[in-house]
N, C-alpha and C positions, 0 to 999 in steps of 0.2 A: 318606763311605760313601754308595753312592747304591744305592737298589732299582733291582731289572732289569724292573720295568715299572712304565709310569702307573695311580696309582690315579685313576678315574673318579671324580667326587662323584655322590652318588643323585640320579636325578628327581625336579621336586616331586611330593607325592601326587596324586593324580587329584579332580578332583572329585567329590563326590557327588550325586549325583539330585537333592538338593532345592536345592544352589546352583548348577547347573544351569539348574531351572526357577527361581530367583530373579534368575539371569544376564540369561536371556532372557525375563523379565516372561513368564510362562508363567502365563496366567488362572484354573488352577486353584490359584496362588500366592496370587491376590488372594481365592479364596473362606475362606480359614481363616486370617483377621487374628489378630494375635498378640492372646491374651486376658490380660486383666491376671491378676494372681494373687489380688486383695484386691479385692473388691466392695466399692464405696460403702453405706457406712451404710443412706442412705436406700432402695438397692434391696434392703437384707438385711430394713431393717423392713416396705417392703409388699410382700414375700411371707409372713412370718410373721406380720404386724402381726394381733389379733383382727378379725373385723370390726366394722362402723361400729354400734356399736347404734340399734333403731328410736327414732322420734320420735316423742310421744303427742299428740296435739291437745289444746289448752289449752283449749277450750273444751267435747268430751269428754271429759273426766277424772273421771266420777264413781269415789268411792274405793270403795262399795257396789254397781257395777256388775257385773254378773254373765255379760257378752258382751265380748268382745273382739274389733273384726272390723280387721285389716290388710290396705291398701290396697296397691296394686300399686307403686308407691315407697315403702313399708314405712313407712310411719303409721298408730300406732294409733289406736284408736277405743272407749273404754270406755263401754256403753251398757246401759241398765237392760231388762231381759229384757218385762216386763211394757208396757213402751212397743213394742219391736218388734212384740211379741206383737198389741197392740190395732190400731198405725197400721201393720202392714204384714202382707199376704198370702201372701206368699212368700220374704220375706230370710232368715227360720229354712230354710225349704225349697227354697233356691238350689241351683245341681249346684256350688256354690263348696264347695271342700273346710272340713271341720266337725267340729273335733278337739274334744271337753269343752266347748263353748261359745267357740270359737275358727273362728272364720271368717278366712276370705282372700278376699279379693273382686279381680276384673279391674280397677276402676277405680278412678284416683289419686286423691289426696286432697282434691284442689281439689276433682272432684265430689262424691265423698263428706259432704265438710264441710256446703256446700248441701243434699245429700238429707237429710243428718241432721233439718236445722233443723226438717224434718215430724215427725218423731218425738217432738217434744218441743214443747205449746200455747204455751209461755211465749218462744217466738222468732217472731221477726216475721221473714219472707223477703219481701226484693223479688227478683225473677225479673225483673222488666224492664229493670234494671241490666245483663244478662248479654249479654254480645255473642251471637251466633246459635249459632255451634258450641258454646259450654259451654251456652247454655242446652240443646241440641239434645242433647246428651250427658247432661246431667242429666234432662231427659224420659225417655231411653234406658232408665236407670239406675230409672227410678220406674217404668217398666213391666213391667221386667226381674223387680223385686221389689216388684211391687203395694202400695208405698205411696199410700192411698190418695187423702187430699188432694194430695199432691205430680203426682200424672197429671193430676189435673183442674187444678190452678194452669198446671204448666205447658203443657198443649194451649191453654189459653186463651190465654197468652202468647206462644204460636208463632204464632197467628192472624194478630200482627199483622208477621210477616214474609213475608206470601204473594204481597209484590209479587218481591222479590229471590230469596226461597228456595223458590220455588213445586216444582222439583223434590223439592228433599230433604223437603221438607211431605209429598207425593206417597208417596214412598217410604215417611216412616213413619206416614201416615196407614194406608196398607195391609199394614204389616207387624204394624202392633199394633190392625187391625181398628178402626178410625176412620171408621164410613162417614158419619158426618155431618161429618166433617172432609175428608174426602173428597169429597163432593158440593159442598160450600162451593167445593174447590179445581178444580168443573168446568170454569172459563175454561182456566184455565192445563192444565191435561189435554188438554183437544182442543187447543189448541195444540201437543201434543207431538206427534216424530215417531210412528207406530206400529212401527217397528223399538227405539225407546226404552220405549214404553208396555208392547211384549209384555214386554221384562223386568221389569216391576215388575208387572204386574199378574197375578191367578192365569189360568190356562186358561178357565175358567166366563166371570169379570168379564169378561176380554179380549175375548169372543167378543161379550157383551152393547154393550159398549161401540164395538165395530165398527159395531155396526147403529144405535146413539144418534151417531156418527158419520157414518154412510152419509146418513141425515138434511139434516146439515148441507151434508155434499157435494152434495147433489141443488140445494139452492137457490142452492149458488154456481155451480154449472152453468146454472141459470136464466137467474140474473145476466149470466154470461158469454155466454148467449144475443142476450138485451138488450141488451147493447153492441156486439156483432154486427152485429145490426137497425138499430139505431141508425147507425152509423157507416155501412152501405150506403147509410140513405135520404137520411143527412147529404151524401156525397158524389156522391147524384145531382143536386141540385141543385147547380149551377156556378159559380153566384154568392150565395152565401151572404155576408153582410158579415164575418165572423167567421174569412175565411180570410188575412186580413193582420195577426191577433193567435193564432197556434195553440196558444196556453197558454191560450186561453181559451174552445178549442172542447170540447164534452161529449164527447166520446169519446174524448179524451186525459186529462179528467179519469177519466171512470170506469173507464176503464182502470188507471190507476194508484191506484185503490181497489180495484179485485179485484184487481190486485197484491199488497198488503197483506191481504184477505181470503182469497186461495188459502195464506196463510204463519201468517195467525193468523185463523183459522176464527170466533176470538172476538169479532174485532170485529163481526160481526153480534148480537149481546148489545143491547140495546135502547139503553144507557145510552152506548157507543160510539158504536151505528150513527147516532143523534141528533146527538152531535155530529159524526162525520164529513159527516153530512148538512147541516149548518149550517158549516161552511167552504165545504162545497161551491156550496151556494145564496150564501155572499157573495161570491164567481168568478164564478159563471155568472150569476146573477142581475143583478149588476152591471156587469159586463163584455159577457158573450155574446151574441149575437143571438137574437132572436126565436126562432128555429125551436129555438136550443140549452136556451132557457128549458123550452119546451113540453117536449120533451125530456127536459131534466133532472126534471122534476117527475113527468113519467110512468113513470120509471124509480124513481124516489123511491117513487111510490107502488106498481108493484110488491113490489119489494123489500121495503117495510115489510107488505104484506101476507102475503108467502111467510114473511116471519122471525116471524111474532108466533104462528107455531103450531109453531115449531124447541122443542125441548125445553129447559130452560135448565138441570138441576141432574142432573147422571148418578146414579142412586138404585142401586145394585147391592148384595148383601149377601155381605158377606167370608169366605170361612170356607176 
C-alpha cells in the first residue's frame, strides 16, 4: 500500500539571535562572559568579612589615659589629658573632628609617634636621625598643634638643611611666620626666581623685598659696566702679551663671574665673593700680563667696595 503523496521531512529550526551573534563572534557576545554560579570562598568573605580593627601604639598605651587620638592609617594613640593640656596649644583645639575625647587627626602614624615623644619629659627624641621630609612633616605637625618644645627642637634641626632644601625652608619658614628663619635663609631667596618668590611670599613682604633686591641688581650692573670698560681699553692695545693664551685674559675671566653672579645674585655675599676673588687673582696673577693684573685688581677693588654696603639679611615682618 503506498500513499498518494510524498511526505516532506521538516526544516531544521532557525536559529536564534543569540547563536546567531555567537556564530559570527558578534562583540557584544564577548561583553557578558558566562558567570559562574558559585563564587569562590575568599571573594564571599571580603565583601562580608568585619573590617580590619585599629592598631594601638605600644608605646602609647596608657591604660588611665583619657584622649584617644587616631591617625589617618588608623593607629591609636592613648594619651593623658593633662600632658596635652600642659605641652600643647592647640591639639585639644584642632578643626580635627573631637567626639568625647576622641580625636582623628590627618597625619600617619609614623609622624604622630615622634610628636608624641614632646608630650611626655621622660622620652629623649633625636630629630637629626630623620631624613628631611619626615623630619619636615613633623615640624608641620608641631605647628599645626603648638607643641611647644617640639617647634623649637625642630626649626633648629631644619637649619641644618638650608644647603639642599633651601626652598621648602623658605616656604615654611613664611607660612608659620619664621622671620628670623627667614632672614637666615636670605642667600638662597635672592637667588630665587621672582615669578617663584611671588608665590610664596605675602603681597606686603614681596613688594619690600623687590626693592632689597633692586639693591643688588644695581651693583651687578656696575660690574657689568666694568667689564665693558675693561675689555674696550684691553683691546685697544694691539699687542698685549696675553693675546696667545685667552683663558688668561681678564675680561674673559670676569665675564664669566658675572655670569655666575646675574644667576646667583648671592655670590656677592662677602664670604663667596673672597673666594671667588682668590681663584681669580691665582689665573690672572700668575699667568696674565701686566696690564690684565692692573686690571684685575681695579675691578677687585671696585666691586668689593659697591658690595660691602649691599644689604646681607632681608628683615621683613610676616603677618
Amino acid at each position: 500500500m503506498s500513499f498518494p503523496f510524498v511526505v516532506e521531512p521538516l526544516p531544521p529550526p532557525r536559529p536564534t539571535s543569540f547563536e546567531i551573534m555567537k556564530e559570527l563572534n558578534d562583540s557584544r557576545f564577548k561583553e557578558f562572559p558566562v558567570k559562574r554560579d558559585v563564587e569562590p570562598a575568599e571573594v564571599l568573605y571580603a565583601q562580608f568579612a568585619p573590617p580590619t580593627p585599629p592598631k594601638t601604639s605600644p608605646r602609647f598605651n596608657a591604660q588611665d589615659a583619657e584622649i584617644t587620638v587616631v591617625s589617618s592609617d588608623n593607629v591609636l594613640f592613648r594619651l593623658h589629658k593633662m600632658n596635652v593640656q600642659v605641652t600643647s596649644g592647640g591639639l585639644l583645639q584642632s578643626q580635627s573632628k573631637v567626639e568625647d575625647d576622641f580625636l582623628t587627626l590627618p597625619e600617619p602614624a609614623d609622624v604622630l609617634e615622634i610628636l608624641f615623644e614632646f608630650l611626655y619629659p621622660d622620652y629623649e627624641t633625636d630629630l637629626e636621625r630623620l631624613e628631611f621630609n619626615a623630619l619636615l612633616s613633623v615640624a608641620e605637625a608641631a605647628e599645626k598643634y603648638g607643641i611647644f618644645y617640639a617647634m623649637s627642637h625642630c626649626t633648629f634641626c631644619l637649619r641644618k638643611h638650608t644647603l639642599f632644601h633651601s626652598a621648602e625652608l623658605i616656604r615654611f619658614a613664611v607660612r608659620y611666620r619664621k622671620e628670623k628663619m627667614l632672614a637666615e635663609l636670605t642667600p638662597a631667596l635672592l637667588d630665587m626666581e621672582l615669578d617663584e618668590v611671588i608665590t610664596i611670599l605675602p603681597p606686603p613682604a614681596f613688594g619690600e623685598f623687590c626693592i632689597f633686591r633692586d639693591k643688588w641688581i644695581k651693583v651687578l650692573l656696575k660690574c657689568f659696566a666694568l667689564i665693558i670698560e675693561t675689555s674696550l681699553e684691553h683691546d685697544q692695545n694691539k699687542n698685549y702679551p696675553c693675546s696667545k693664551e685667552p683663558q688668561t685674559q681678564v675680561t674673559r675671566r670676569l665675564k664669566s663671574f658675572l655670569d655666575d653672579a646675574i644667576t646667583k645674585p648671592s655670590s656677592l655675599f662677602p664670604d663667596q665673593l673672597d673666594r671667588t676673588f682668590l681663584q681669580l687673582e691665582a689665573i690672572l696673577l700668575g699667568n696674565g700680563c701686566a696690564w690684565c693684573k692692573d686690571a684685575f685688581i681695579t675691578f677687585k677693588d671696585c666691586v668689593l667696595d659697591e658690595a660691602k654696603d649691599l644689604p646681607r639679611t632681608f628683615a621683613v615682618e610676616l603677618y
